[in-house]
C-alpha positions in Angstrom: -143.6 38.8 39.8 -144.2 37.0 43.6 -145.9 34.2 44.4 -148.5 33.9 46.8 -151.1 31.6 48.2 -154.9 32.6 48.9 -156.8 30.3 50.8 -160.6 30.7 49.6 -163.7 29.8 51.1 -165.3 27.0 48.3 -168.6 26.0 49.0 -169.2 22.6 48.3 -172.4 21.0 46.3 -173.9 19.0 49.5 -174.0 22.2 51.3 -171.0 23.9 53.9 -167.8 24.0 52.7 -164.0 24.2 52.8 -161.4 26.8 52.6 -158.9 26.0 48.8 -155.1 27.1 48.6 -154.2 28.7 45.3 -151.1 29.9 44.7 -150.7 32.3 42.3 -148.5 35.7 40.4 -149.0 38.8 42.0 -147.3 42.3 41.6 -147.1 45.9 42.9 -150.3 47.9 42.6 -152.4 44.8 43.0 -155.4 44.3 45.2 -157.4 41.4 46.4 -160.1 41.6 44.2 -157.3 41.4 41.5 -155.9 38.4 43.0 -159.1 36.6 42.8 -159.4 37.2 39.1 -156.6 35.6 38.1 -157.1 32.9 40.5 -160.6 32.6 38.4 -159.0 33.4 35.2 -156.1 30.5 35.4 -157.1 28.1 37.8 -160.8 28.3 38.9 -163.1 29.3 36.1 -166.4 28.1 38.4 -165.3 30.2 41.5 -168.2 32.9 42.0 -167.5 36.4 43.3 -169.8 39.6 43.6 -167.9 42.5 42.1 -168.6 45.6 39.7 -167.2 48.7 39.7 -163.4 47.9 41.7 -163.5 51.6 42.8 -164.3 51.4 46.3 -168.4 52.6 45.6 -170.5 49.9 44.2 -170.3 47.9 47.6 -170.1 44.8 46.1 -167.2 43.1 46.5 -167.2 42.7 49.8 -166.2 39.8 51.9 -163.3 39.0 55.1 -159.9 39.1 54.5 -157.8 37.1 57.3 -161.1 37.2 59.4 -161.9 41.5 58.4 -164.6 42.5 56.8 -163.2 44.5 54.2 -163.9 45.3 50.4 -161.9 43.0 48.2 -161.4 45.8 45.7 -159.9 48.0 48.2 -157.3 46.3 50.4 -154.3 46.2 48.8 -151.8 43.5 48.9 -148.8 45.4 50.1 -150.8 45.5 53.6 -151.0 42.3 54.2 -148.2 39.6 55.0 -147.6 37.5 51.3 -145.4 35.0 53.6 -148.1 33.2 54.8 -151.8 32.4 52.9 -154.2 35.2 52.8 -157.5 34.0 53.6 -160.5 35.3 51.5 -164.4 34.2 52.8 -168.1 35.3 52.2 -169.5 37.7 55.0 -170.3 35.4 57.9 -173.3 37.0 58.8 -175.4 36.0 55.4 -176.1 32.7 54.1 -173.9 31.7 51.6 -175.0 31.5 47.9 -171.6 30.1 46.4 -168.2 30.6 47.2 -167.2 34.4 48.1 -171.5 35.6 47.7 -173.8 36.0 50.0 -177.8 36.6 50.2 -177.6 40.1 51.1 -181.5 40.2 50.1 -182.6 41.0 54.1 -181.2 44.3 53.9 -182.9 45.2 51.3 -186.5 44.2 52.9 -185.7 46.1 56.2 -184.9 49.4 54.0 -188.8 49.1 52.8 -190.1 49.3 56.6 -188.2 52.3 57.6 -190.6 55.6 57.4 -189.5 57.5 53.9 -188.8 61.4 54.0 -191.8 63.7 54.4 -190.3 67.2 53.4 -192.0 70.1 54.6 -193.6 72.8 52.4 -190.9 75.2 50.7 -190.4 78.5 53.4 -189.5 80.5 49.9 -191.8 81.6 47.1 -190.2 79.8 44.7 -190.4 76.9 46.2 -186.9 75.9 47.8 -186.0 75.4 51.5 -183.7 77.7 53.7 -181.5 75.7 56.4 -178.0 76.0 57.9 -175.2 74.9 55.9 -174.2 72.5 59.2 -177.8 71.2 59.3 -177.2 69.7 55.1 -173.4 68.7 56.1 -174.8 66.8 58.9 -176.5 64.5 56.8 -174.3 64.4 53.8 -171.8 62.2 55.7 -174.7 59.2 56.2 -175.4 59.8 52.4 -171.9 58.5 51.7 -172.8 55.2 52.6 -172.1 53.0 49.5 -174.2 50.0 51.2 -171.4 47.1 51.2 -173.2 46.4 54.3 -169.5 45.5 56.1 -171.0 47.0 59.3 -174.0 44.7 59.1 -171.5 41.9 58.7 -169.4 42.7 61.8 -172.3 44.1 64.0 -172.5 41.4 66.8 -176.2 41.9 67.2 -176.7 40.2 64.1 -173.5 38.2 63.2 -173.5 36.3 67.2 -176.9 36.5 68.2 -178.9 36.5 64.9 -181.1 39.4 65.8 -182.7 39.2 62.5 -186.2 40.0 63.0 -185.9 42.3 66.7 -183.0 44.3 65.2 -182.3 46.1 61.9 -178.3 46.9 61.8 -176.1 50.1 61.7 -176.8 50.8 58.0 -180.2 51.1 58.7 -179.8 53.2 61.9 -177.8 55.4 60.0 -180.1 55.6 57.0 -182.9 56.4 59.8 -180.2 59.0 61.1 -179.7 60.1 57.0 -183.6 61.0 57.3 -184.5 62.0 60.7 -182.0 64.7 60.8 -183.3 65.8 57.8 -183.9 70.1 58.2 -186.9 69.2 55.7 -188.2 66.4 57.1 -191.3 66.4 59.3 -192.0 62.2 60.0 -191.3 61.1 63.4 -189.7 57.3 63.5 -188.4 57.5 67.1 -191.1 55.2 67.8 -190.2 52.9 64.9 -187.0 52.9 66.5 -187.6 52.2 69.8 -190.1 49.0 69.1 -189.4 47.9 65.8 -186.1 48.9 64.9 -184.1 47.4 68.5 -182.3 50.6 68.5 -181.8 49.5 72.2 -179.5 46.5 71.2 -176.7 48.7 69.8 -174.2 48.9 73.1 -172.0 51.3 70.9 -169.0 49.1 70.5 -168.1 51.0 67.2 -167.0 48.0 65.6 -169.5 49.1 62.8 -167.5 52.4 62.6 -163.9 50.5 62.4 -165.0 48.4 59.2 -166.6 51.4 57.1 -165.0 52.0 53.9 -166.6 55.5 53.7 -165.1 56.8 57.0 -168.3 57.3 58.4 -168.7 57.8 61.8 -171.7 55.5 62.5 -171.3 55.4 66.4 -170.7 58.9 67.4 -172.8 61.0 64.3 -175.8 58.9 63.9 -176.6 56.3 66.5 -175.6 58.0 69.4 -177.5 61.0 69.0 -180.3 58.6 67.8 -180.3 56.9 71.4 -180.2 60.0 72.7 -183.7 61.5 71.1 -185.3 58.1 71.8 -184.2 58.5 76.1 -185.1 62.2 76.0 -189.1 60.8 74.0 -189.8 58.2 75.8 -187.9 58.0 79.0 -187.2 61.1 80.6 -191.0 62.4 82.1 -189.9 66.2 81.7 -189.9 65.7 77.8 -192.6 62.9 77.6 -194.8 65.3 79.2 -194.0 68.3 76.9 -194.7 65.4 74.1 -197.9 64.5 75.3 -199.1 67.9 75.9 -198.1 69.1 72.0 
């Protein structure tokens, strides 16, 4: 076995807090998550971590790992450089609970004030739906999002200029994107999106897209073509016309 140090982000009782070296064993196949469990198991039994399912899908565990959002679970310690201190800190863009956890409870509050599906009746007698194949894998890729909420974390809107209440995040503009493109769905939430959602503040810097575990293309599949029904509503007169005319 190796040695190596992990400098972690220790909240302290007064409030802030300081980063802690521990140095400890690590061997081939481990990951950081691992790391931090025998740092808790052997040298800090009051250090708090979020963690569950160390598979990449709960969403849980995740924090930044030498200043990248990443999932603990999931970034393994061959990629990253043992010869100097890995550090390991809370998301940056929540406030801090203890240690590595974070009050990710906002995300959960904007989810309840986006507009849920509203399927259309069944085109089939016995009551199912008939759409393209492309039409139900367009969407499938936005269900894959396992809600680690790494993009909210490194979204700039939110992390830099605190955008809390004017702007709602990438998850959520996918999750709008999840049920908007919807071939069953009949609600509209382009408005929504336009003056309640800040869909405006995205400047598609795909920094949201470089962070996902899931591979999801955030940027290009969902908020793109998001912006682009929201222009075509409300700003270009050919189609606001046809709109108000419906």
């Amino acid at each position: 076995m190796a040695q190596a140090t992990f400098r972690i982000w220790r909240t302290q009782p007064g409030g802030g807090g300081a980063f802690q070296d521990y140095q400890t064993e690590v061997s081939e196949g481990m990951v950081v998550l691992d790391a931090v469990h025998r740092v808790q198991a052997e040298q800090a039994p009051d250090l708090a971590c979020r963690w569950n399912c160390k598979a990449g899908k709960c969403g849980s565990c995740s924090a930044e790992i030498n200043g990248r959002p990443r999932l603990m679970c999931m970034t393994r310690l061959n990629s990253l450089n043992l010869n100097e201190p890995v550090t390991v800190e809370p998301m940056r863009t929540f406030p801090p609970i203890k240690d590595l956890v974070t009050d990710v409870s906002w995300n959960f509050r904007v989810k309840k004030t986006i507009r849920k599906i509203t399927p259309r009746p069944p085109d089939a007698p016995d009551g199912t739906y008939r759409f393209a194949q492309r039409d139900a894998d367009r969407v499938q890729e936005f269900r894959k999002c396992i809600e680690c909420f790494l993009c909210q974390d490194v979204c700039h809107v939110l992390r830099d200029h605190r955008e809390f209440n004017e702007f709602i995040g990438p998850r959520f503009l996918i999750y709008n994107a999840q049920l908007e493109m919807n071939p069953i769905d009949t609600a509209d939430r382009l408005q929504d999106l336009k003056d309640k959602h800040g869909i405006g503040y995205c400047n598609i810097t795909k920094c949201c897209t470089k962070v996902c575990p899931e591979h999801i293309h955030i940027t290009d599949n969902g908020i793109i073509p998001l912006k682009e029904r929201v222009v075509s509503r409300f700003y270009d007169p050919v189609t606001r016309l046809l709109h108000m005319l419906k």
